[in-house]
VOGU-3710 file (C-alpha; in Angstrom, 3 decimals, decimal comma):
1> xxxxxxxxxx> 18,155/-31,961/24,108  14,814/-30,579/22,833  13,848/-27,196/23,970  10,381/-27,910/25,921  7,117/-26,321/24,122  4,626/-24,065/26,318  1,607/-24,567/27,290  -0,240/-23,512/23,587  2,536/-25,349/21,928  5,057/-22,600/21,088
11> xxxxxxxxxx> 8,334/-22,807/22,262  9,938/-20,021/24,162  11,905/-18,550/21,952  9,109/-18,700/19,458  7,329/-16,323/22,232  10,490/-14,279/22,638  10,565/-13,422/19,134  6,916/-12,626/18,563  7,135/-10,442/21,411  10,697/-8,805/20,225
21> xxxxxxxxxx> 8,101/-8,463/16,934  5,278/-6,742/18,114  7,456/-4,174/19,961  9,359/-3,402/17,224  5,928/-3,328/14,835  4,726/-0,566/17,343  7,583/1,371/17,270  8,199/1,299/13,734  4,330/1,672/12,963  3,571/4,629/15,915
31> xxxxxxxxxx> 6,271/6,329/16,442  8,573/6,983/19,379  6,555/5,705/22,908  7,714/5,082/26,358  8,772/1,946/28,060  5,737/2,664/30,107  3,104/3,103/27,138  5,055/-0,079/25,378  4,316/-2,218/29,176  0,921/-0,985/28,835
41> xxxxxxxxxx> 0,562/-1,784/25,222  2,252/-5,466/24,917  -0,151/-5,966/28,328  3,726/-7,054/29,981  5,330/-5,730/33,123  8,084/-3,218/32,945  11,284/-5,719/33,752  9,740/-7,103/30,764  9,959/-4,238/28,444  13,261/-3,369/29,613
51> xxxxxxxxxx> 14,573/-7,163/28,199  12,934/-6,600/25,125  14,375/-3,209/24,308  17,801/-4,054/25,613  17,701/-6,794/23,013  16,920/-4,127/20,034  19,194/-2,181/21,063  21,866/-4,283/21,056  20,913/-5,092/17,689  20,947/-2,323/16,383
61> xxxxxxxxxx> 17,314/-1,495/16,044  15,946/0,873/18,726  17,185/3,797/20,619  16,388/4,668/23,987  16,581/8,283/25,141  14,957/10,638/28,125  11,969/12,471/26,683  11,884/16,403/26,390  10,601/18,171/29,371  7,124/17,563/30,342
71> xxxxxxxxxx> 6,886/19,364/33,175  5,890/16,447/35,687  7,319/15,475/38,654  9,468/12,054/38,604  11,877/10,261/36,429  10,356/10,204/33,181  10,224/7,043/31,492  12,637/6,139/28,843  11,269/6,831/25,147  11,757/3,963/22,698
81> xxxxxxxxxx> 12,581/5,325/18,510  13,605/3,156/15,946  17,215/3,699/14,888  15,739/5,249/11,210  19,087/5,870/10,185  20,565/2,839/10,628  17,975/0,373/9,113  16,188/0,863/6,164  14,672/-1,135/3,091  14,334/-0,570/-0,733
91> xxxxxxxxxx> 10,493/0,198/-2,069  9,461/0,543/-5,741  6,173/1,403/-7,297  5,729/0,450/-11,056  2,528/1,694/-12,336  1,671/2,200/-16,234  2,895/5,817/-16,708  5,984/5,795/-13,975  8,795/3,939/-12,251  9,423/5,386/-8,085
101> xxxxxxxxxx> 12,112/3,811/-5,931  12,329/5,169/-2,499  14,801/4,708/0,377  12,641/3,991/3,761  14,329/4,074/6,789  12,873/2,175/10,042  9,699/4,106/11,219  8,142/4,377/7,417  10,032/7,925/6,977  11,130/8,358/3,185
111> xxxxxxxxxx> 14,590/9,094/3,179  15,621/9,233/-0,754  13,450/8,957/-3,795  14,117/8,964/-7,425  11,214/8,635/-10,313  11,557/8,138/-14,053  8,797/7,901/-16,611  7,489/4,408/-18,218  6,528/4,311/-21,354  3,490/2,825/-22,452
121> xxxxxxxxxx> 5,265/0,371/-24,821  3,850/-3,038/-24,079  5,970/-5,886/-22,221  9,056/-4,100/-20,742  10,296/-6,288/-18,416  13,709/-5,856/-19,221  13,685/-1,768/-19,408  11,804/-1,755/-16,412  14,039/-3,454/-14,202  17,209/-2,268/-15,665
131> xxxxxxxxxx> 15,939/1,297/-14,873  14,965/0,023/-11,022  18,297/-1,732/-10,438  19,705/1,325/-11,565  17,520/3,823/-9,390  17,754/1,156/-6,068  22,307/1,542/-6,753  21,356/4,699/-6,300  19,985/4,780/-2,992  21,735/1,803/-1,770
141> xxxxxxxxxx> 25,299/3,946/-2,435  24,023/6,911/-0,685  22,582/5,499/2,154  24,309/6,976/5,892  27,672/4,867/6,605  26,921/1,884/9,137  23,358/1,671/7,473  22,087/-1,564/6,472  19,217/-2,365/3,628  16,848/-5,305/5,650
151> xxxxxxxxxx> 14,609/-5,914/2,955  13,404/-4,909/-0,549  9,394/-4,024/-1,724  7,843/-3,518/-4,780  4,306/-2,695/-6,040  3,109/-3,321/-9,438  0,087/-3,003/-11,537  -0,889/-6,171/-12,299  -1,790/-9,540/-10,293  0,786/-11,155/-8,779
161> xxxxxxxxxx> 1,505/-14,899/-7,459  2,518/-14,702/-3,948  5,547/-15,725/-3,120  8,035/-15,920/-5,794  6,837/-12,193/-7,576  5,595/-13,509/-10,772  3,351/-10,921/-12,309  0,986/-13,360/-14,081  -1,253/-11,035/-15,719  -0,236/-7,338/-16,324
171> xxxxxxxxxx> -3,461/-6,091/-18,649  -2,879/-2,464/-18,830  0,899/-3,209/-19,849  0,646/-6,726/-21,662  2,336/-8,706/-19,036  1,870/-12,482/-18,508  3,819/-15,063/-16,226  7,111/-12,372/-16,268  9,759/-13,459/-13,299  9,754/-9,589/-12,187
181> xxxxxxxxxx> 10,679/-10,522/-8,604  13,229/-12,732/-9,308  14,699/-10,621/-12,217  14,953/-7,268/-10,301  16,940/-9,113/-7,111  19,557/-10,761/-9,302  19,828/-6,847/-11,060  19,869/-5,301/-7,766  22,495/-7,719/-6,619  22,108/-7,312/-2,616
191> xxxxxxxxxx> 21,394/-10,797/-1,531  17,581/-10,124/-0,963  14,482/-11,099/-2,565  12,151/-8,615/-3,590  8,372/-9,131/-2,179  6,306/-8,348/-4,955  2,636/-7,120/-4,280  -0,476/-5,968/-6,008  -0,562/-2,058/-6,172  -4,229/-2,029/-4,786
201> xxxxxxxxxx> -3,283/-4,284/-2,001  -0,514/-2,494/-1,290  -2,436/0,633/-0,940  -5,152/-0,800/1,145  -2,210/-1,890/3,506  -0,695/1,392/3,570  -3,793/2,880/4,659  -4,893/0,863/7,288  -1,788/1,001/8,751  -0,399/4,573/8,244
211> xxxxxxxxxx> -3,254/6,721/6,433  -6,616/7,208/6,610  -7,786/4,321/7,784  -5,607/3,711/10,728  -8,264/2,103/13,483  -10,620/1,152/10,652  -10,246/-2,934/10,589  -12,892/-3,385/7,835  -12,128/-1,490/4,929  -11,691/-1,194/1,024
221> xxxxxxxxxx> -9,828/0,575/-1,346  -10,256/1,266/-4,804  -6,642/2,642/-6,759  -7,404/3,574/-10,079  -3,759/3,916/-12,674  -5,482/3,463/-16,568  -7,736/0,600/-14,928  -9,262/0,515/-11,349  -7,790/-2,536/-8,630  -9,161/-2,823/-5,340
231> xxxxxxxxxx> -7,715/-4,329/-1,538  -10,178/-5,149/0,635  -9,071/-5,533/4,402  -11,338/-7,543/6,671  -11,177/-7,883/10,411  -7,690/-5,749/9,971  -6,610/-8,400/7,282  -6,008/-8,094/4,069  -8,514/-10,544/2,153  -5,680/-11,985/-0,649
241> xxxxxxxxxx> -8,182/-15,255/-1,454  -7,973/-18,563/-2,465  -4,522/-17,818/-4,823  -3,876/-14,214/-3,651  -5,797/-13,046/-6,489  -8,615/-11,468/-4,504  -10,069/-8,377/-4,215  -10,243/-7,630/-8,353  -12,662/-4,973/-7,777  -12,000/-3,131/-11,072
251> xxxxxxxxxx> -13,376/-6,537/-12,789  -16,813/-6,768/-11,096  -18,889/-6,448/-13,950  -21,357/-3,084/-13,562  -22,345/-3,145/-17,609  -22,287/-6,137/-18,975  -24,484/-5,703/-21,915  -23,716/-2,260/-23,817  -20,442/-1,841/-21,609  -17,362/-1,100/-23,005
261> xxxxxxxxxx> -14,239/-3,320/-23,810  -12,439/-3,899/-20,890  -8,126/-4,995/-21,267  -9,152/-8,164/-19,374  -11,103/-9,449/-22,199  -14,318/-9,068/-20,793  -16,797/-5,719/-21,402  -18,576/-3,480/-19,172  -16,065/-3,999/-15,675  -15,923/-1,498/-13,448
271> xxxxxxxxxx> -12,585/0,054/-14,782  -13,325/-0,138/-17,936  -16,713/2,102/-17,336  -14,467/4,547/-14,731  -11,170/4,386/-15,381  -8,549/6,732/-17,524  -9,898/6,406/-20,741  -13,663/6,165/-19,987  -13,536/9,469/-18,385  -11,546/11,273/-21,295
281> xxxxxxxxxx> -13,324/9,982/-24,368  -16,834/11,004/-22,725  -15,396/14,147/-21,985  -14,547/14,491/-25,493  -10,728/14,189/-25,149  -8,032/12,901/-28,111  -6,792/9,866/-27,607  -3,228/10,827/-27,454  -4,435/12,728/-24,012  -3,741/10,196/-21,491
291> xxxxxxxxxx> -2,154/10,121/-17,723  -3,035/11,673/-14,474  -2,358/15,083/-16,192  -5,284/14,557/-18,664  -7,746/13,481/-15,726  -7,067/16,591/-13,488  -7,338/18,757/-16,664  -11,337/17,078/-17,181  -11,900/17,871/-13,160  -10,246/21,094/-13,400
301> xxxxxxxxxx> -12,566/22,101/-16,075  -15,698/20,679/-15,120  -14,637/22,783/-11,451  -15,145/25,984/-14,163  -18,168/24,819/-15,622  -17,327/23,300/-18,848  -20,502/20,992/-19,856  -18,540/18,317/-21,682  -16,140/17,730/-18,120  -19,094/17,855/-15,884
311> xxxxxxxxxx> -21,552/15,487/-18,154  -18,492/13,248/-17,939  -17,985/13,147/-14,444  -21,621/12,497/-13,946  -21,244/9,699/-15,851  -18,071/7,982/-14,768  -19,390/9,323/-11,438  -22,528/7,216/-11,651  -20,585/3,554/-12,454  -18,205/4,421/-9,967
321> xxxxxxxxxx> -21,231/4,800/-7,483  -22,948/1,655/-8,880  -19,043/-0,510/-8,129  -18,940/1,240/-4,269  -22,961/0,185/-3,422  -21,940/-2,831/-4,883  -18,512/-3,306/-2,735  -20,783/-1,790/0,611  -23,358/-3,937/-0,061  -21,350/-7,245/0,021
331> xxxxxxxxxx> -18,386/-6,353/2,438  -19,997/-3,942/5,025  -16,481/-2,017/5,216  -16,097/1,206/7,851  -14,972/3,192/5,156  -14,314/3,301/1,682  -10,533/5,001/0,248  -10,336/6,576/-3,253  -6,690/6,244/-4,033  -4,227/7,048/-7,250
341> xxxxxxxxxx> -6,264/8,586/-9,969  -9,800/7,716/-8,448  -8,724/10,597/-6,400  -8,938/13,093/-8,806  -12,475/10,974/-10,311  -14,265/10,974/-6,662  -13,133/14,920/-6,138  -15,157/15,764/-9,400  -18,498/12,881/-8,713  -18,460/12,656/-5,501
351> xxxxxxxxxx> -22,664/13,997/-5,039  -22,917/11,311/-8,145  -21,354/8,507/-6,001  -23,256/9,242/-2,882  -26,415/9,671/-4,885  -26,048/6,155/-5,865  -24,925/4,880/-2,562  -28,446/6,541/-1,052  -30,356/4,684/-3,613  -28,433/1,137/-3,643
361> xxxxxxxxxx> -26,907/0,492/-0,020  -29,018/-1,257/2,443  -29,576/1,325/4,942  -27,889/-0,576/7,722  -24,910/-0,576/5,863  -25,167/2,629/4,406  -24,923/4,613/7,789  -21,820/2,821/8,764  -19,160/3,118/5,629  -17,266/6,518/5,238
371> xxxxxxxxxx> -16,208/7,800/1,761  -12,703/9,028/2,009  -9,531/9,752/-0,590  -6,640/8,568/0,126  -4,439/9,954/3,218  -1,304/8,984/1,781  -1,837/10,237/-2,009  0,483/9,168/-5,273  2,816/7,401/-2,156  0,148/5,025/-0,898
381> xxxxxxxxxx> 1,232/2,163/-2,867  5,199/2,706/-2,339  4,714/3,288/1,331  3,230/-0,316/0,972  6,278/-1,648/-0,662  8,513/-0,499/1,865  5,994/-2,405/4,721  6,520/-5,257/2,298  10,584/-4,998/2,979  10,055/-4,510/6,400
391> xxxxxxxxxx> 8,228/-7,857/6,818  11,219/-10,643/7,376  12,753/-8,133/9,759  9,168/-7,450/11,811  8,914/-11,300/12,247  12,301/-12,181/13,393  13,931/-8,352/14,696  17,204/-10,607/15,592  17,579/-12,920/12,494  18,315/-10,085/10,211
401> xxx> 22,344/-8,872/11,464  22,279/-4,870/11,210  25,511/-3,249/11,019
//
């Protein structure tokens, strides 16, 4: 017989599980919290919270303990944790110049990392994953005993078709339509597919959720590797559009008639006027300079008063202001991230960027959006992967067996 739908169409258990979902989200997203501040929070009574938690842990999920002293008078109310230790997921960050994997347990705490260099040598699928399966063994073999891996995560530099991980268009590293996704879970060999993401989006994610902009629901970020992406969240969504290929802030064209080449095809985008190489050729570096190293050592420098650095920071500094008026101007964000290398870039332009942002923001706009770098720093895009992993499990706590 038919389970009978609610009233807004959703059947109970549906309810039951989104519920079971959105505790376990705030747990794993805040922290440890009281079954009182969780009642409060899901806007339930307490009989209701203790159901919920008894559920996770049974499963494996939660653990409930008294809270240390606080002095008051009364039974304390039980503290809710997530059992880090016994649920975790497997993140990796590929970006031009270096491969991360990362153990993440439940609660977003990195347990175990390991990081290998990339060479820049063109399409590398197969190196690439070989080294990843061999890093995520790794980890997976020296995880606690008991502990079970819920999901896998991975961010990489290029623009990827949701769903099945396809990278279909890797510029930096001359990847097009390469099964990454599907090729790193048969390596891996643990019975999981690997979410695949954009590194920008990623990063935006990350922040909302556990950086910088945590309470900020209308945000963008701007991650600059060798080239510049972007993940714009909107009303505390990411905006993915039409395909999931939105938010390609790098390739907003700033230049487009002296502007130089950019690895898209096109001249004069935004990372090809701000991003790695941009800033070392106009500060008068050889071309076999390259990688985060080379940018803080043009930063540094220009921080001691060398003219070539600083004219090239003023530069870069000034199309980097021109992209954020621009992004202000047309997505009215709280506040704007500088993430990966754009770090380093916004520490050494940042009176540049704001002088353009006086001069080309509408002022109602203007007063509103924050500059900020990035709380999370080089891990901003791996802590995304591992939310990535978490996903299946924060939907459905109980259709993912632990233990």
């Amino acid at each position: 017989m038919p389970r009978s739908p609610t009233v807004d169409g959703q059947s109970p258990g549906d309810s039951r599980r989104r519920s079971l979902g959105a505790l376990l989200r705030r747990v794993h997203l805040g922290g440890p919290v009281s079954r009182a501040g969780l009642a409060e929070w899901l806007g339930v009574n307490r009989s209701t919270v203790l159901a919920l938690t008894t559920e996770l842990v049974a499963a494996g999920l939660v653990r409930e303990g008294f809270p240390e002293l606080t002095g008051r008078a009364g039974r304390p109310s039980l503290v809710v944790r997530p059992a880090a230790d016994r649920v975790y997921v497997l993140a990796f960050d590929i970006a031009v110049d270096r491969l991360v994997a990362a153990r993440v347990g439940l609660g977003g705490q990195i347990q175990d990392r390991r990081e290998a260099h990339r060479a820049r040598a063109g399409a590398d699928l197969d190196t690439v994953v070989g080294v990843l399966a061999g890093l995520g063994r790794q980890l997976h073999a020296t995880a606690a005993s008991g502990a079970t891996c819920v999901g896998v995560g991975a961010s990489y530099c290029g623009m990827i078709r949701p769903g099945d991980g396809m990278v279909r268009f890797g510029p930096d590293m001359g990847w097009v339509d390469q099964a990454f996704g599907a090729e790193l879970a048969r390596r891996l060999d643990l019975g999981l597919p690997v979410l695949v993401g954009n590194e920008a989006h990623l990063g935006a994610l990350a922040e909302h959720q556990r950086g910088v902009g945590v309470g900020v629901d209308n945000l963008v970020y701007l991650h600059g590797d060798v080239g510049v992406g972007g993940g714009i969240i909107v009303g505390g969504e990411l905006l993915g559009g039409d395909g999931g290929y939105g938010s390609e802030v790098g390739h907003m064209l700033v230049n487009p008639y002296d502007g130089r080449p950019c690895g898209c095809g096109s001249r004069g985008c935004l990372e090809a006027e701000v991003g790695e190489r941009a800033l070392l050729d106009a500060a008068g570096r050889p071309a076999d300079r390259i990688g985060r190293g080379a940018v803080r050592e043009v930063v540094d420098a220009a921080d001691r008063g060398d003219p070539a650095a600083r004219e090239a920071l003023r530069t870069v500094g000034d199309w980097l202001g021109i992209g954020v008026a621009n992004v202000i101007n047309l997505f009215n964000p709280g506040m704007v991230i500088f993430g990966g290398m754009l770090r380093e870039v916004y520490r050494g332009s940042a009176a540049h960027v704001r002088r353009r942002i006086a001069v080309n923001v509408l002022p109602v706009s203007r007063t509103r959006a924050q500059l900020r770098v990035s709380a999370l720093g080089d891990d901003a895009t791996l802590v995304g992967a591992a939310e990535l992993g978490f996903t299946r499990l924060l939907a459905d706590p109980l259709g993912t067996p632990v233990g």
